[in-house]
N, CA, C and O of each residue as an XYZ file, in Angstrom:
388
protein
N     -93.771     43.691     56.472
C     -93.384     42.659     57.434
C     -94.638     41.863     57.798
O     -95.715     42.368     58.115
N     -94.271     40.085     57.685
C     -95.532     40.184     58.141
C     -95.466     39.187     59.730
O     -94.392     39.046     60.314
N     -96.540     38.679     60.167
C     -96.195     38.516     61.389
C     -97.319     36.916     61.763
O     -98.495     36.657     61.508
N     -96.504     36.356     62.278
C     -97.227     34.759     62.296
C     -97.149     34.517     63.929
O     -96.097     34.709     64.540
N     -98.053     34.189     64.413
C     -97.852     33.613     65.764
C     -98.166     32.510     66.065
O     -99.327     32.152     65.867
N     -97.056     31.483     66.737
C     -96.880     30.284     67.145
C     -97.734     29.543     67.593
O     -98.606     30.150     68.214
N     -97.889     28.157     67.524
C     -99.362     27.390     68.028
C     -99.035     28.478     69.985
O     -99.657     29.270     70.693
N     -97.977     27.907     69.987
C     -97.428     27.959     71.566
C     -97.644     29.178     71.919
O     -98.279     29.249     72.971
N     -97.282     30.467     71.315
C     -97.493     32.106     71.864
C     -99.320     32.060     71.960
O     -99.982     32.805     72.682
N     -99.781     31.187     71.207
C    -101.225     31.296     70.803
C    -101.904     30.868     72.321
O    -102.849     31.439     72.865
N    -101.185     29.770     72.803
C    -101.973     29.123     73.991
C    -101.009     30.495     75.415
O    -101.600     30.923     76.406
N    -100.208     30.696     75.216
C     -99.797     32.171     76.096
C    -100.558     32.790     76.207
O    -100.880     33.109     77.351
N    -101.269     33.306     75.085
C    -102.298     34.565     75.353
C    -103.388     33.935     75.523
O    -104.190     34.669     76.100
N    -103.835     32.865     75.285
C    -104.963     32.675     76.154
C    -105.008     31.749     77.365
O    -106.064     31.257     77.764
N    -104.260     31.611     77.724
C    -103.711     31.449     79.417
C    -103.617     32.876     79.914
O    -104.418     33.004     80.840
N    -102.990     33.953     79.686
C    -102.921     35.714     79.958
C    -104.447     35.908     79.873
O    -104.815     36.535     80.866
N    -105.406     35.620     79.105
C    -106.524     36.292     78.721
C    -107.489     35.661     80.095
O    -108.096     36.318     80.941
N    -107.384     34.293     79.971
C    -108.138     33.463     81.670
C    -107.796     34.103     82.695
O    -108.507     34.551     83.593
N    -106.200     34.165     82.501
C    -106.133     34.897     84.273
C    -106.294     36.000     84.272
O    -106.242     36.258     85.475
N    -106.496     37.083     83.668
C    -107.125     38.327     84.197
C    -107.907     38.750     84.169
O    -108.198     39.730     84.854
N    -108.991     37.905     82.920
C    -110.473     37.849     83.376
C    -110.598     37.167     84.602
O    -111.707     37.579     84.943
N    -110.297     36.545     85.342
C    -110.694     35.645     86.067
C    -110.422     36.837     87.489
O    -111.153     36.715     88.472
N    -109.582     37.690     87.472
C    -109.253     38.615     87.887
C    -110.298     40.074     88.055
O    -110.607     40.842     88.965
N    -110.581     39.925     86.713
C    -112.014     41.303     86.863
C    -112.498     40.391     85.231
O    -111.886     39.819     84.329
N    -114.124     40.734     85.609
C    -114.337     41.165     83.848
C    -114.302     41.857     83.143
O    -115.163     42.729     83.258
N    -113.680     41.939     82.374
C    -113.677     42.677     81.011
C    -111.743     43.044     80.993
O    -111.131     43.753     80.194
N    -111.357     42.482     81.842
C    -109.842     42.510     82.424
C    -108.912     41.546     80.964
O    -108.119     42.077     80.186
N    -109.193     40.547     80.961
C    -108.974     39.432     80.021
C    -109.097     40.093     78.880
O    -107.934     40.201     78.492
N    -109.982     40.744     77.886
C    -110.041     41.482     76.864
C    -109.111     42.875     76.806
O    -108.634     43.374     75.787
N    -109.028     43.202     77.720
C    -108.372     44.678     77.720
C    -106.705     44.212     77.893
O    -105.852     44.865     77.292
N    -106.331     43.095     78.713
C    -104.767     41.942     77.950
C    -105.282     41.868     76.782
O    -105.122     42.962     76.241
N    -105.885     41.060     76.019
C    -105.782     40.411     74.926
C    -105.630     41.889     74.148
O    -104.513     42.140     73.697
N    -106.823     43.000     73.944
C    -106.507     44.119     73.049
C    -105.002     45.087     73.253
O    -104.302     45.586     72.373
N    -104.886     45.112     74.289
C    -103.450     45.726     74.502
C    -102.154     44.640     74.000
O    -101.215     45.112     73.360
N    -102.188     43.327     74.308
C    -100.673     42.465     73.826
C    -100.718     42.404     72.287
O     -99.729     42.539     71.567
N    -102.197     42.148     71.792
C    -102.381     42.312     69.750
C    -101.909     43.791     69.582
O    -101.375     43.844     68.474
N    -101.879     44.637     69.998
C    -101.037     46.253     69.575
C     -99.870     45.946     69.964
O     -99.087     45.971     69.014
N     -99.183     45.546     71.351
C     -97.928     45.235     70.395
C     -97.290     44.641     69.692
O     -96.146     44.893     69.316
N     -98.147     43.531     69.355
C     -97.848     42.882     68.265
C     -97.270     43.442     67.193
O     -96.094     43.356     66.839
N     -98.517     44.251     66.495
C     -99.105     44.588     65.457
C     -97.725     45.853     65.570
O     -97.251     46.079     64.457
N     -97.193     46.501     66.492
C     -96.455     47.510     66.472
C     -94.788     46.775     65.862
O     -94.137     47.356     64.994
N     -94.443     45.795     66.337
C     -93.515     44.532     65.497
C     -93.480     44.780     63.980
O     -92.364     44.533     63.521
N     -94.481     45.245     62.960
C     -94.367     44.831     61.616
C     -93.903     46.112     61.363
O     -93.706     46.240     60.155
N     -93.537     47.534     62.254
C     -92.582     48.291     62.129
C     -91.464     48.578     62.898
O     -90.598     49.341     62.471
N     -91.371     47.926     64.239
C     -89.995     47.552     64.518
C     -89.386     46.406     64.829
O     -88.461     46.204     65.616
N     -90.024     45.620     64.099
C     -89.094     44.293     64.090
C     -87.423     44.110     64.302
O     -86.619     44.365     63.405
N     -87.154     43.762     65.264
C     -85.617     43.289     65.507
C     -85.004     44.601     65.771
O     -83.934     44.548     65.165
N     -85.096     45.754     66.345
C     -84.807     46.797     67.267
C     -84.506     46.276     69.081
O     -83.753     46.776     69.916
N     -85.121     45.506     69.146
C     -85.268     44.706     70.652
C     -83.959     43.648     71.148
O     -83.667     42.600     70.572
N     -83.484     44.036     71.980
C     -82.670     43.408     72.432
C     -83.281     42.092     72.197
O     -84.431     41.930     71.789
N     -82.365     41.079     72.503
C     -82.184     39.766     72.435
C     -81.623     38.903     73.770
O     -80.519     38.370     73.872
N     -82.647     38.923     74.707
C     -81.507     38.677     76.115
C     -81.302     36.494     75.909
O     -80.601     35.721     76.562
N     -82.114     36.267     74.924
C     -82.375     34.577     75.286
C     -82.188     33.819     74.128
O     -83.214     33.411     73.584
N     -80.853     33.470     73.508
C     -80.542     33.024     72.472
C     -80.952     33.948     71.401
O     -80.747     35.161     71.441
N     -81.642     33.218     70.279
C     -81.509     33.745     68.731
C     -82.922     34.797     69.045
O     -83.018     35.531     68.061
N     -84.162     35.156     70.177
C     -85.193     35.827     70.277
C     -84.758     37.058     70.895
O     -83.947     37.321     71.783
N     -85.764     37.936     69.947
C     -85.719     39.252     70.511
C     -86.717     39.505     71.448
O     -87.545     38.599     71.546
N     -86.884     40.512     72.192
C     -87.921     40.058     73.470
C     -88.144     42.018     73.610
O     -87.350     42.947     73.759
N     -90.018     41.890     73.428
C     -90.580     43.151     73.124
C     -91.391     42.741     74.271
O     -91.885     41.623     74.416
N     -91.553     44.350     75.581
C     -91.972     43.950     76.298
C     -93.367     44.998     76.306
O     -93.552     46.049     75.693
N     -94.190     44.302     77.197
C     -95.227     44.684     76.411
C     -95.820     46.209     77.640
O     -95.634     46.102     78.852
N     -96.460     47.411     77.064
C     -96.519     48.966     77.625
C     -97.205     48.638     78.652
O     -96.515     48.985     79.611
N     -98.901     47.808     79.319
C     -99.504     47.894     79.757
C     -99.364     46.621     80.928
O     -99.743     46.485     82.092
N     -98.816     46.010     80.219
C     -98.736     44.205     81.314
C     -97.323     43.648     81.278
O     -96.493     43.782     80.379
N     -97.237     43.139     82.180
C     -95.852     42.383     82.940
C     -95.499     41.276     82.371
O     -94.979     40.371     83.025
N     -95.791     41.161     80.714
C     -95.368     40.348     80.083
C     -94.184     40.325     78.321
O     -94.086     41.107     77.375
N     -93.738     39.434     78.556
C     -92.544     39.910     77.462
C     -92.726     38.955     76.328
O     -92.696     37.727     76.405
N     -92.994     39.966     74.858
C     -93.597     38.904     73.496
C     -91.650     38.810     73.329
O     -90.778     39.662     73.504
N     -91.590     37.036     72.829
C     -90.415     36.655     72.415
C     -90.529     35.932     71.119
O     -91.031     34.808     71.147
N     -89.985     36.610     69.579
C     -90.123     36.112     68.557
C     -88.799     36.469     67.994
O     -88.077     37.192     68.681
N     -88.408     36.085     66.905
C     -87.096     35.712     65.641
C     -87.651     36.575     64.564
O     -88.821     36.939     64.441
N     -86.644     36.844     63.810
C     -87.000     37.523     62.561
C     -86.664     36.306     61.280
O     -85.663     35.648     61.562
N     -87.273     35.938     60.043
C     -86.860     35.847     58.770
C     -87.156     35.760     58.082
O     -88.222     35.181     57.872
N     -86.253     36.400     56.999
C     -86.704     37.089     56.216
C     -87.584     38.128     56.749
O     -87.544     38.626     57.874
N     -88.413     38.397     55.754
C     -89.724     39.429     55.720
C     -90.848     38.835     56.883
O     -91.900     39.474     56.853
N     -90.820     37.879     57.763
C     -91.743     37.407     58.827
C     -91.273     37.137     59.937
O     -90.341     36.372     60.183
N     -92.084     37.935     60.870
C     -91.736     37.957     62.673
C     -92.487     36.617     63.313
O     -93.717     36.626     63.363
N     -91.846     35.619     63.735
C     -92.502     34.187     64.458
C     -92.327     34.789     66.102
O     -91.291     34.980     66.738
N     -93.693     34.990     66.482
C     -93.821     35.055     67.650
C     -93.706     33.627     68.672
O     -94.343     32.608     68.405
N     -93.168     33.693     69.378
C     -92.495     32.486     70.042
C     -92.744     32.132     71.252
O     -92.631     31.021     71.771
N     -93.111     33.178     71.715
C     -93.865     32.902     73.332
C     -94.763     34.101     74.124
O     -94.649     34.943     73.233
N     -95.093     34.379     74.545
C     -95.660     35.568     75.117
C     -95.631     35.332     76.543
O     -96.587     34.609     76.823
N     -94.934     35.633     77.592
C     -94.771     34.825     78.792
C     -94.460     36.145     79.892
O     -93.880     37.219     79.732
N     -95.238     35.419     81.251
C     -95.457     36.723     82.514
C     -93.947     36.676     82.439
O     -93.256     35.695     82.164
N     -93.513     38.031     82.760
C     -92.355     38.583     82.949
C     -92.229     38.101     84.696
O     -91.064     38.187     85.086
N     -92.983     37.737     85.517
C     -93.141     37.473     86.974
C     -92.311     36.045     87.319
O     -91.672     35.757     88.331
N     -92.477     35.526     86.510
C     -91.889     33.928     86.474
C     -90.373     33.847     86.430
O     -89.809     34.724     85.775
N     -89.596     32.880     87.058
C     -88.494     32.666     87.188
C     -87.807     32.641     86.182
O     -88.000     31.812     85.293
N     -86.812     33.606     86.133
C     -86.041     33.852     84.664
C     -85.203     32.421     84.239
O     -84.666     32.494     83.134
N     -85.054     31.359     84.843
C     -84.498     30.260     84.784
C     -85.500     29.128     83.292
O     -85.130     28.522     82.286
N     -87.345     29.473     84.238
C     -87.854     29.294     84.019
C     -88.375     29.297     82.335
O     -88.572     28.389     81.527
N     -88.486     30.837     82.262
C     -88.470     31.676     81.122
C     -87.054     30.860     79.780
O     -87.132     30.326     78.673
N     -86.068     31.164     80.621
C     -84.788     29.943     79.457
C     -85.297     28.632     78.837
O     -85.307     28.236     77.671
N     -85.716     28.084     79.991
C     -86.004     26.825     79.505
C     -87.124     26.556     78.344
O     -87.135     25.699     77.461
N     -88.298     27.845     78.732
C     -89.235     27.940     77.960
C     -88.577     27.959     76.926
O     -88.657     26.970     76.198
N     -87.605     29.230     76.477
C     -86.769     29.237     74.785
C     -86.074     28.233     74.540
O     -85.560     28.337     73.426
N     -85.919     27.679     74.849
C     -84.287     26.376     74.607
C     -85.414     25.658     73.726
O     -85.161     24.607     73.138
């Protein structure tokens, strides 16, 4: 499986990575190394994950309050957003639409 992430999931995690460095140092790296594992955990369970927001499945992530939202096809997982789970679920829709 392989696994591609979106210009857009791309600027997610590093918006996630500012605010929690900005929060502590070394905070921002320890998001960024924890959300790339579950990534990376995707290229063996891809599409096991519910689907609460149209055609995306939504893997939430062990350590932070945020939920990776990507599609399967074929043989490649498109990561689609990576977004605080804190934010208005209204919010979050509109992001997928």
């Amino acid at each position: 499986m392989r696994i591609e992430i979106l210009e857009e999931a791309e600027r997610d995690l590093i918006e996630g990575f500012h605010f929690y460095e900005n929060q502590a140092p070394g905070l921002g790296l320890y998001f960024r190394t924890n959300l790339f594992a579950d990534i990376e955990g995707l290229k063996n369970y891809a599409g096991i994950h519910s689907k609460p927001y149209k055609r995306y499945h939504r893997l939430l992530s062990k350590k932070f309050p945020f939920a990776i939202f990507c599609r399967l096809e074929n043989e490649t997982v498109f990561i689609q957003a990576v977004l605080d789970c804190r934010k208005d679920p209204a919010w979050i829709r509109g992001r997928l639409a």
